[in-house]
PAZAPA-4460 file (N, C-alpha, C; in steps of 0.05 Angstrom, whole numbers, plus 32768, in hexadecimal, padded with zeros to 4 digits):
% residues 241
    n_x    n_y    n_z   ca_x   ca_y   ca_z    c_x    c_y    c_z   seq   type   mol
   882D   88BA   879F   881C   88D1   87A5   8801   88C9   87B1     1      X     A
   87F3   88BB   87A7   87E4   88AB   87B3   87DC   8891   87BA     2      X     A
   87D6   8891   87D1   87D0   8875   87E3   87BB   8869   87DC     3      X     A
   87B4   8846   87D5   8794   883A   87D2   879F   882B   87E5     4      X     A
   877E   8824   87E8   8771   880F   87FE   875C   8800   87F6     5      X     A
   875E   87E7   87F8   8743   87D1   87F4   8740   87CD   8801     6      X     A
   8720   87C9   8800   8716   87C0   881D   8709   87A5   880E     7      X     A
   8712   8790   8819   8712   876D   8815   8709   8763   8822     8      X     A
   86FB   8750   8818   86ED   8739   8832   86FD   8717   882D     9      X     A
   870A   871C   8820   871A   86FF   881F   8712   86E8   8808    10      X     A
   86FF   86F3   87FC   86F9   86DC   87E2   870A   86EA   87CF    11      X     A
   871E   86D1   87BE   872A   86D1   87B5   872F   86DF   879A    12      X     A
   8716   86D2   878E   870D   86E0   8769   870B   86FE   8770    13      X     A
   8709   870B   8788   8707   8725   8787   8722   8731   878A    14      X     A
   872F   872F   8797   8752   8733   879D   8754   872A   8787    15      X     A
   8759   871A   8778   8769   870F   875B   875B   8727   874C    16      X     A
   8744   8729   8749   8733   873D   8730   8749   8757   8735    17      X     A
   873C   8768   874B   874D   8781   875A   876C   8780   8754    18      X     A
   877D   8765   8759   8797   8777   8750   87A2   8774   8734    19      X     A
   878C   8762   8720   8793   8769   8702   878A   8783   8702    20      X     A
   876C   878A   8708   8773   87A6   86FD   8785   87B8   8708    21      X     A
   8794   87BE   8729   87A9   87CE   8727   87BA   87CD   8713    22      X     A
   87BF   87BA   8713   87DB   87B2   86FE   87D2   87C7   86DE    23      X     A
   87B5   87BF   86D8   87AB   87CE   86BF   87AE   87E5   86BA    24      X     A
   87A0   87EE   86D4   87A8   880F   86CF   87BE   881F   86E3    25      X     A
   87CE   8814   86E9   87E5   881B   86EF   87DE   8829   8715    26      X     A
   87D6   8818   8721   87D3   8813   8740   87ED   8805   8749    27      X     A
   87FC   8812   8754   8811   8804   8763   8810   87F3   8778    28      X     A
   8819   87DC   8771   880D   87CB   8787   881E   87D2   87AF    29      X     A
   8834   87D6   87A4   8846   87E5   87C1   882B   87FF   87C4    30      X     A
   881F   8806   87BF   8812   881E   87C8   87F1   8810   87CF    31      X     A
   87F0   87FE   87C5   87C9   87F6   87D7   87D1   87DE   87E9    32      X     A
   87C3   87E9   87FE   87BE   87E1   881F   87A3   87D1   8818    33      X     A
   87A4   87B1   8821   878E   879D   8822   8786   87A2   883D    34      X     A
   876F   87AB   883A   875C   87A6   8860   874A   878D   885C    35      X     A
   8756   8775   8869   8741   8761   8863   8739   875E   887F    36      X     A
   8748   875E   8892   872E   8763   88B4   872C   8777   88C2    37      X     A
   8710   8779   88CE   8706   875A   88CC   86ED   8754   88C7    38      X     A
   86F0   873E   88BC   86D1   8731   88AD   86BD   8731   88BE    39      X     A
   86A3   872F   88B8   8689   8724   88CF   8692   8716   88DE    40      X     A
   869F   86F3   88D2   8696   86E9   88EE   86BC   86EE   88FC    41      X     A
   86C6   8703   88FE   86DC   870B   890D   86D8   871C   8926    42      X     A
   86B5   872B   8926   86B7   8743   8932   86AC   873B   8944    43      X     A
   86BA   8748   895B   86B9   873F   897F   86A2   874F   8984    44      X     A
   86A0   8747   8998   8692   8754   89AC   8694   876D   89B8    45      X     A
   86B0   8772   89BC   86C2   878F   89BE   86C7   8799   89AF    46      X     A
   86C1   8797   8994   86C8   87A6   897F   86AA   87A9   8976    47      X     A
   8695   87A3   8971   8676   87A5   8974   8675   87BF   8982    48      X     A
   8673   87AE   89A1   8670   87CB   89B1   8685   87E4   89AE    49      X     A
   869D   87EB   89AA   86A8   8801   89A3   8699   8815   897E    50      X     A
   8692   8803   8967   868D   8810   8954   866E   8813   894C    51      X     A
   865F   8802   8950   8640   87FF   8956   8632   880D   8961    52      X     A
   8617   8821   8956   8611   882E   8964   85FA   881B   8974    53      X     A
   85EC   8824   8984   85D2   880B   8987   85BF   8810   8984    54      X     A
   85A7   8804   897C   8592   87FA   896D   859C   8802   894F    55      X     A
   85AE   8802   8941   85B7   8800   892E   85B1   87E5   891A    56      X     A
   85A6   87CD   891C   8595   87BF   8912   85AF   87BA   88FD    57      X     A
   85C2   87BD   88EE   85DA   87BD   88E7   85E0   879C   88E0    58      X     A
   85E3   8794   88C7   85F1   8777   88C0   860A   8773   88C4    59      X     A
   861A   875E   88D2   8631   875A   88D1   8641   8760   88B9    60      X     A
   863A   8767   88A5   864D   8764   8890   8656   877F   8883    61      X     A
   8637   878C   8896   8639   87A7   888E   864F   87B3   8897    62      X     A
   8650   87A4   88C0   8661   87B0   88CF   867A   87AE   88CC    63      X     A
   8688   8799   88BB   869E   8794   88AF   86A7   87A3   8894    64      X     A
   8697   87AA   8890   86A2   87BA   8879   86A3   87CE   887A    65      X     A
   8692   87E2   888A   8699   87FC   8896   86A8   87FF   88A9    66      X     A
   86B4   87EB   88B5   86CA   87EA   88CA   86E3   87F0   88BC    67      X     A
   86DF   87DA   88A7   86F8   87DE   8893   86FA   87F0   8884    68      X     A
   86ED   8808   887B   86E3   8823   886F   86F7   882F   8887    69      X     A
   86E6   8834   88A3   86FD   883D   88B8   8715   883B   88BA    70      X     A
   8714   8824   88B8   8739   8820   88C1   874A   8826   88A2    71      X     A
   8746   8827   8892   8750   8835   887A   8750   884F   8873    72      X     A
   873A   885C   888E   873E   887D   888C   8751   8883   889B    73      X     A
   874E   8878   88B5   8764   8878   88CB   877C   8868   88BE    74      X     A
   877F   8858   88B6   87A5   885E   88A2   87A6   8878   8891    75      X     A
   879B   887E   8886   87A4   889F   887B   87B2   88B3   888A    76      X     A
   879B   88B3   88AC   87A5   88C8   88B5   87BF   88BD   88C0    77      X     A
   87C1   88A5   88D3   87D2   88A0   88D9   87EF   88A1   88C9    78      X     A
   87EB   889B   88BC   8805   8899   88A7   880D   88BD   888D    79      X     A
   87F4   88CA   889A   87F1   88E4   8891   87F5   88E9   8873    80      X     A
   87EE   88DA   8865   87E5   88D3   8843   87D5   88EB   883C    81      X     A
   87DF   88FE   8821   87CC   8910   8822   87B8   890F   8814    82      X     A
   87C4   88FD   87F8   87A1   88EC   87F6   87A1   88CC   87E9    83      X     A
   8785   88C6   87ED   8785   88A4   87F0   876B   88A8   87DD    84      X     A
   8768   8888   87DD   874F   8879   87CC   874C   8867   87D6    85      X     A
   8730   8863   87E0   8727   884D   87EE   8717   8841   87D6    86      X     A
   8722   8828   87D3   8706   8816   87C0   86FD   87FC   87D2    87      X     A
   86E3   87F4   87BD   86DE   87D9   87D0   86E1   87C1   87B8    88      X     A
   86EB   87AD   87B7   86EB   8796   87AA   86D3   8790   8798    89      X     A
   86C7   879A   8799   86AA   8796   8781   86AC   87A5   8764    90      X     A
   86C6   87A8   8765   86C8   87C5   8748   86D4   87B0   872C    91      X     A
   86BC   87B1   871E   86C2   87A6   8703   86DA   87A8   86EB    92      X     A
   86DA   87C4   86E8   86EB   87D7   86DC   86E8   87E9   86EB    93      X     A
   8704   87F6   86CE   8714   8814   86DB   8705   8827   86AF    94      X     A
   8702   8839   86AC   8702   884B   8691   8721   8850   868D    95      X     A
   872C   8855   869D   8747   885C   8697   8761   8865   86AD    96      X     A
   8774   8867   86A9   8792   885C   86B8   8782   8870   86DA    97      X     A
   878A   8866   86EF   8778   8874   8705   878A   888A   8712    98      X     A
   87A5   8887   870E   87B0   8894   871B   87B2   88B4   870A    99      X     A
   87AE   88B3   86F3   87A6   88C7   86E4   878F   88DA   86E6   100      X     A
   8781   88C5   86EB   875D   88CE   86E6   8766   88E2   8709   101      X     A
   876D   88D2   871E   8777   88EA   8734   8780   88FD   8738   102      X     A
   878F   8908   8720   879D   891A   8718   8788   892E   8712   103      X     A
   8776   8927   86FF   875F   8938   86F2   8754   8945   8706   104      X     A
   874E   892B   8717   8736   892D   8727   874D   894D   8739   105      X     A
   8764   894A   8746   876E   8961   875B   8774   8979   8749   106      X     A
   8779   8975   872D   8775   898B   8716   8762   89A1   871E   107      X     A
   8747   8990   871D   872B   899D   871B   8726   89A7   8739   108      X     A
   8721   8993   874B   8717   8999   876A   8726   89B1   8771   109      X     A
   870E   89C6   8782   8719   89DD   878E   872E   89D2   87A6   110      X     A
   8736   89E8   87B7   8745   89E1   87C5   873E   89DF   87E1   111      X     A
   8722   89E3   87E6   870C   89CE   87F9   870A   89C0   87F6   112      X     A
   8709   89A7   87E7   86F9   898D   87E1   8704   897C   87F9   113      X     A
   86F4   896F   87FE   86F8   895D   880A   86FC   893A   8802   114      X     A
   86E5   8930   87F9   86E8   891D   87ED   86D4   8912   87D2   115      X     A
   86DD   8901   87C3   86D7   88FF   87A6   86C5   88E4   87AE   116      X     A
   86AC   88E2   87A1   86A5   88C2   879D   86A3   88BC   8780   117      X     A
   86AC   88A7   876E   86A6   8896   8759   86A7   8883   8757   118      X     A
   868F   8878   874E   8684   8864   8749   8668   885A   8732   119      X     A
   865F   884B   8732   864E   883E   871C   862A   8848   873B   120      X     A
   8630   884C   8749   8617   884F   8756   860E   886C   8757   121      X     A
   85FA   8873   8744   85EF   888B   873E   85FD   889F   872A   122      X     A
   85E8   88B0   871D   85F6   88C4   8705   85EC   88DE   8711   123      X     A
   8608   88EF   8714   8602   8907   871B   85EF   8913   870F   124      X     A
   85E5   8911   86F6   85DA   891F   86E5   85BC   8922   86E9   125      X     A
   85B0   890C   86F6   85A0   8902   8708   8596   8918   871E   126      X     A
   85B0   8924   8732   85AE   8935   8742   859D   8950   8740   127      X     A
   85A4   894E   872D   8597   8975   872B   85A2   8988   8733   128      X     A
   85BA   8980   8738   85CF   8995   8746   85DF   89A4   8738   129      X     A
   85FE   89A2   8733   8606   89AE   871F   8604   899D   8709   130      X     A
   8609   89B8   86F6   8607   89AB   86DA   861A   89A1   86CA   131      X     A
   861C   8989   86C1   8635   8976   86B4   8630   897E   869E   132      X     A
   865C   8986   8697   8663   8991   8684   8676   897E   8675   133      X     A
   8677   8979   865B   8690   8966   864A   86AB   8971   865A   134      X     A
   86B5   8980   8660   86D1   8987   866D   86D7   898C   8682   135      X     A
   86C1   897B   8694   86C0   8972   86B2   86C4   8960   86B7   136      X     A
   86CC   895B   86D0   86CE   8944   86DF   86BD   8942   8704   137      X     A
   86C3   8950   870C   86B9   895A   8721   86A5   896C   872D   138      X     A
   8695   895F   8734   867D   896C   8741   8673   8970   875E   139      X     A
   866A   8989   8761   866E   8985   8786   8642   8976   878A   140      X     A
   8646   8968   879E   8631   8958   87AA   8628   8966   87C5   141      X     A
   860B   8966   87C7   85F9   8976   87D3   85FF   895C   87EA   142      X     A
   85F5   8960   8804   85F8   8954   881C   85DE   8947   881F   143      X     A
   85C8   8954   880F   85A8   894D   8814   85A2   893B   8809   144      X     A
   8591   892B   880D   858A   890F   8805   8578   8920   87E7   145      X     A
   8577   890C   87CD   856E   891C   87B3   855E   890A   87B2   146      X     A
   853F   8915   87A7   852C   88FD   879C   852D   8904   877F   147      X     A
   851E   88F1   876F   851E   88FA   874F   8501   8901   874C   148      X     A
   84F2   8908   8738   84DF   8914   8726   84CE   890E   873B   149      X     A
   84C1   88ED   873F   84AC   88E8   8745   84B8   88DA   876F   150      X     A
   84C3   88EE   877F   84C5   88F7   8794   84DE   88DD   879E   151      X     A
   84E9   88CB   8792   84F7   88B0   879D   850E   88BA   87A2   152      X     A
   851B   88B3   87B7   853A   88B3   87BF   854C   88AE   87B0   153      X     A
   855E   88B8   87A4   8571   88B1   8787   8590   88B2   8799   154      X     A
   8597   88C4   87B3   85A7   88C9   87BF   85A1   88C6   87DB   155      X     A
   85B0   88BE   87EC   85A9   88C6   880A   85B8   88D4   8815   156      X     A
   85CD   88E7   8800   85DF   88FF   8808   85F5   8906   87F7   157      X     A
   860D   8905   8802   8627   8912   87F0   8639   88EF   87E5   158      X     A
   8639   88DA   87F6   8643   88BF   87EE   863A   88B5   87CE   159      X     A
   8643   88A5   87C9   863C   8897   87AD   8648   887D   87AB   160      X     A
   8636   8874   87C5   863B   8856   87CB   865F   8859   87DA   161      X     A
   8669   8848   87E3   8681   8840   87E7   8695   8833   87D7   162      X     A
   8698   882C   87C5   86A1   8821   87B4   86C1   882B   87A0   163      X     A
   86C0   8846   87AA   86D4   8852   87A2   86D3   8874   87A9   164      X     A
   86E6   887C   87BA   86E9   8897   87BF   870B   88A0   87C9   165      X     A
   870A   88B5   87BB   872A   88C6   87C0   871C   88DC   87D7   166      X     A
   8737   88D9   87E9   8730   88EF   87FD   874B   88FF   8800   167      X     A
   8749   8913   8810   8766   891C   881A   876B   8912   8838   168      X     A
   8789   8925   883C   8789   8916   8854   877A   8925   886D   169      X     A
   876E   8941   886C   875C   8957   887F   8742   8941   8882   170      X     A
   873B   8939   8870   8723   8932   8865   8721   8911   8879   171      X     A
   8733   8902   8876   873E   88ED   8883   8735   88F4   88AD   172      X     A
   8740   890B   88A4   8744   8909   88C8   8727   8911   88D5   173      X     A
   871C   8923   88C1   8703   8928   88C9   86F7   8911   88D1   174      X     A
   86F8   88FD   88C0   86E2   88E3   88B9   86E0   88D2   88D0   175      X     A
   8709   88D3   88D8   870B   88BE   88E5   86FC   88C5   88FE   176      X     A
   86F8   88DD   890C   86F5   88EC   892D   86D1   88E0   8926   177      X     A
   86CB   88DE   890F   86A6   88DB   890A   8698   88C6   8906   178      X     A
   86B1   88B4   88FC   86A3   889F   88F6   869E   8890   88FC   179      X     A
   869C   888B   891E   869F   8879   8932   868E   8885   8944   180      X     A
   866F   8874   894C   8663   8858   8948   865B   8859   8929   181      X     A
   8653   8850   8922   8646   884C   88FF   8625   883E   8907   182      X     A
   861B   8844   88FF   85FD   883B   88F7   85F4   8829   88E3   183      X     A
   8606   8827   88C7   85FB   8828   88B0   8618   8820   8895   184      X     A
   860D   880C   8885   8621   8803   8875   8639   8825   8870   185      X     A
   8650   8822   8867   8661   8837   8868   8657   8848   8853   186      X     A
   8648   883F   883B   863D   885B   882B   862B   8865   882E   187      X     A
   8616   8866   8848   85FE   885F   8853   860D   8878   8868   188      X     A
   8617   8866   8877   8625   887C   888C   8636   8898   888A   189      X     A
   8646   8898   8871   8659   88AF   8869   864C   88C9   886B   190      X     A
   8626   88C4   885D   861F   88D6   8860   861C   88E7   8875   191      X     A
   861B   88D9   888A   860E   88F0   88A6   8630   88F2   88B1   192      X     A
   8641   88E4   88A5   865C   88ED   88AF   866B   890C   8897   193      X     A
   8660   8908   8887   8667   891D   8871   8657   8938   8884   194      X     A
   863A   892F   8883   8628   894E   8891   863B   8953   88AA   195      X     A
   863E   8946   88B9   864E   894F   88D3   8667   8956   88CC   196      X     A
   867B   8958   88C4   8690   8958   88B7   8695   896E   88AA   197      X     A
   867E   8974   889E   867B   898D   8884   8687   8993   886D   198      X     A
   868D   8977   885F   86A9   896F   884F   8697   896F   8833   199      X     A
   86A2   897A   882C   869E   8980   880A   86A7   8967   87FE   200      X     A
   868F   8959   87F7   8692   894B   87E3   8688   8950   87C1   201      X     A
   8696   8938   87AE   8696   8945   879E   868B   8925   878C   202      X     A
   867D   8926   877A   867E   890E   875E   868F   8913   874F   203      X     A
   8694   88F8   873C   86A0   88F9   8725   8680   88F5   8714   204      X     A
   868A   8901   86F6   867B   88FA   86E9   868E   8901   86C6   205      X     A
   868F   88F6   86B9   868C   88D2   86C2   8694   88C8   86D4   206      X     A
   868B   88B0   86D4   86A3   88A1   86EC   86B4   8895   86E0   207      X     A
   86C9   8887   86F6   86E3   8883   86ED   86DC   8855   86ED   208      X     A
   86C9   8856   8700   86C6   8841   870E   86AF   8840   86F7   209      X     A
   86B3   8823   86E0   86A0   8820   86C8   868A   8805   86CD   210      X     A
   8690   87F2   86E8   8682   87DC   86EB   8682   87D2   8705   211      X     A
   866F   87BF   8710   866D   87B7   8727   8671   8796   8725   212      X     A
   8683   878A   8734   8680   876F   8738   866F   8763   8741   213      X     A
   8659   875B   873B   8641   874B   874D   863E   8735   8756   214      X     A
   8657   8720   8750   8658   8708   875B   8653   8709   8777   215      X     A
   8647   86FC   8790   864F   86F8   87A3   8651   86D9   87A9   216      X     A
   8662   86D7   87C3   8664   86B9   87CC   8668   86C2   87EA   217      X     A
   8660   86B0   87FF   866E   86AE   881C   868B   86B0   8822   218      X     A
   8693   86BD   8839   86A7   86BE   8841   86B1   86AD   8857   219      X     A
   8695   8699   885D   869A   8684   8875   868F   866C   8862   220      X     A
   86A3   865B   887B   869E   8639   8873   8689   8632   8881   221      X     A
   8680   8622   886C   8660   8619   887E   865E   860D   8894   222      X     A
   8672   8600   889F   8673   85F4   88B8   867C   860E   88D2   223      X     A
   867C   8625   88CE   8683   8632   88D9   8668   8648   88D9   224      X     A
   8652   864C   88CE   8642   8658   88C6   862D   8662   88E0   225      X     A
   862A   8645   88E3   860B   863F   8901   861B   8651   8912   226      X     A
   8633   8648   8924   8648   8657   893B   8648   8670   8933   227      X     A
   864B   8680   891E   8651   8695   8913   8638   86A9   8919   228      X     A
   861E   869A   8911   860A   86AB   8914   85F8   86AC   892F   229      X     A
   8600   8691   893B   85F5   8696   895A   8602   869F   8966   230      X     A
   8623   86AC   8962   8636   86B8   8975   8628   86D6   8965   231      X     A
   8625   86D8   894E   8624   86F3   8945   8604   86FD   895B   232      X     A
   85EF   86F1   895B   85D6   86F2   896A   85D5   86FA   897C   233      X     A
   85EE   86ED   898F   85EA   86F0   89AC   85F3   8707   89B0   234      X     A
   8610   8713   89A4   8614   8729   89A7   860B   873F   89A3   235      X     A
   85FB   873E   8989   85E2   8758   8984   85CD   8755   8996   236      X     A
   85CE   873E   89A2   85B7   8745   89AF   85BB   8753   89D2   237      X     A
   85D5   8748   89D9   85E7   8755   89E8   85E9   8775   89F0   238      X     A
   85EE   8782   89D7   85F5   879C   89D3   85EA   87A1   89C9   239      X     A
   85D2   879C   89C2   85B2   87AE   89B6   85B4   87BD   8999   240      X     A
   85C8   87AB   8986   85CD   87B9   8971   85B9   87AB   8954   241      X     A
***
């Protein structure tokens, strides 16, 4: 019934972490699609210029991972999935079995929704929006950037980071026609793709998604590093991104 997708950059302890927990909470492994390219130092020059907007100021790593956000919306439509879960490899834990908690989640959602974000980045409750109830799950998310008490940005729209979202498949096709050039890491960007779009998004609260992995390491060999970033240079500097 439903399709996942990781979006991977190729270090290993994170793929090993990710498919104990499918296995945990009952993620079928025949059902999640690995997008591991392509990495920073994979992205051409032709693939720059087609998804990049310019003066976009944009880190390679960013552009790889929102590329791979893309191309895991575009398998949905293509393969016409009516709904999916995009996660990213940084997810610590699960609260409980996921394919269930999905169930809740299409229980509750009207029959607009568009797409769900959960994750460990931000508490609805925070929002000021609707009001969280013990026998909820779902909350719909304002498009407007939210500050808290003393005027600070707590939101920069309807996203909640990238890290984990169920969409349908309407929702999918919208994204894919929008989301191309990108500006801005993929949870950064969703937002001005959600406002154009006009897609009802929605939080979990709680979330389903209980931790964040914070290890990081490189995805390049050091002998490969110098080439990597004077090829990456020339090309931004190339295409004015």
């Amino acid at each position: 019934m439903f399709k996942y997708y990781l979006i991977h950059n190729l270090e290993e302890y994170r793929k090993t972490h990710m498919l104990s927990l499918f296995e945990k909470y009952d993620i079928p492994i025949e059902d999640v699609k690995i997008i591991e390219h392509p990495n920073k130092d994979e992205l051409t020059y032709k693939l720059k210029k087609r998804v990049v907007q310019k003066k976009s100021n944009i880190r390679d790593g960013w552009i790889s991972c929102s590329y791979k956000h893309y191309l895991a919306i575009q398998d949905v439509v293509k393969n016409k999935y009516p709904y999916a879960v995009v996660m990213e490899d940084n997810i610590g834990d699960f609260f409980e079995n996921v394919p269930e908690r999905l169930l809740k989640y299409l229980n509750e959602l009207p029959d607009d929704w568009g797409i769900l974000y959960d994750s460990v980045w931000g508490d609805y409750r925070e929002m000021n929006e609707l009001k969280v109830a013990k026998d909820k799950l779902t909350y719909l998310k304002s498009h407007n950037i939210t500050r808290n008490k003393e005027g600070k940005i707590i939101s920069g729209g309807a996203t909640r980071a990238a890290q984990f979202y169920f969409l349908n498949y309407d929702t999918a096709k919208k994204m894919e026609q929008l989301f191309i050039p990108f500006n801005h890491s993929a949870d950064i960007w969703m937002n001005e793709v959600l406002r154009r779009g006009n897609i009802n998004s929605f939080w979990s609260e709680p979330s389903l998604v209980s931790a964040k992995l914070n290890k990081q390491t490189s995805t390049l060999v050091d002998k490969n590093k110098i080439l990597y970033r004077v090829k990456s240079k020339i090309i931004n500097k190339v295409l004015d991104i």
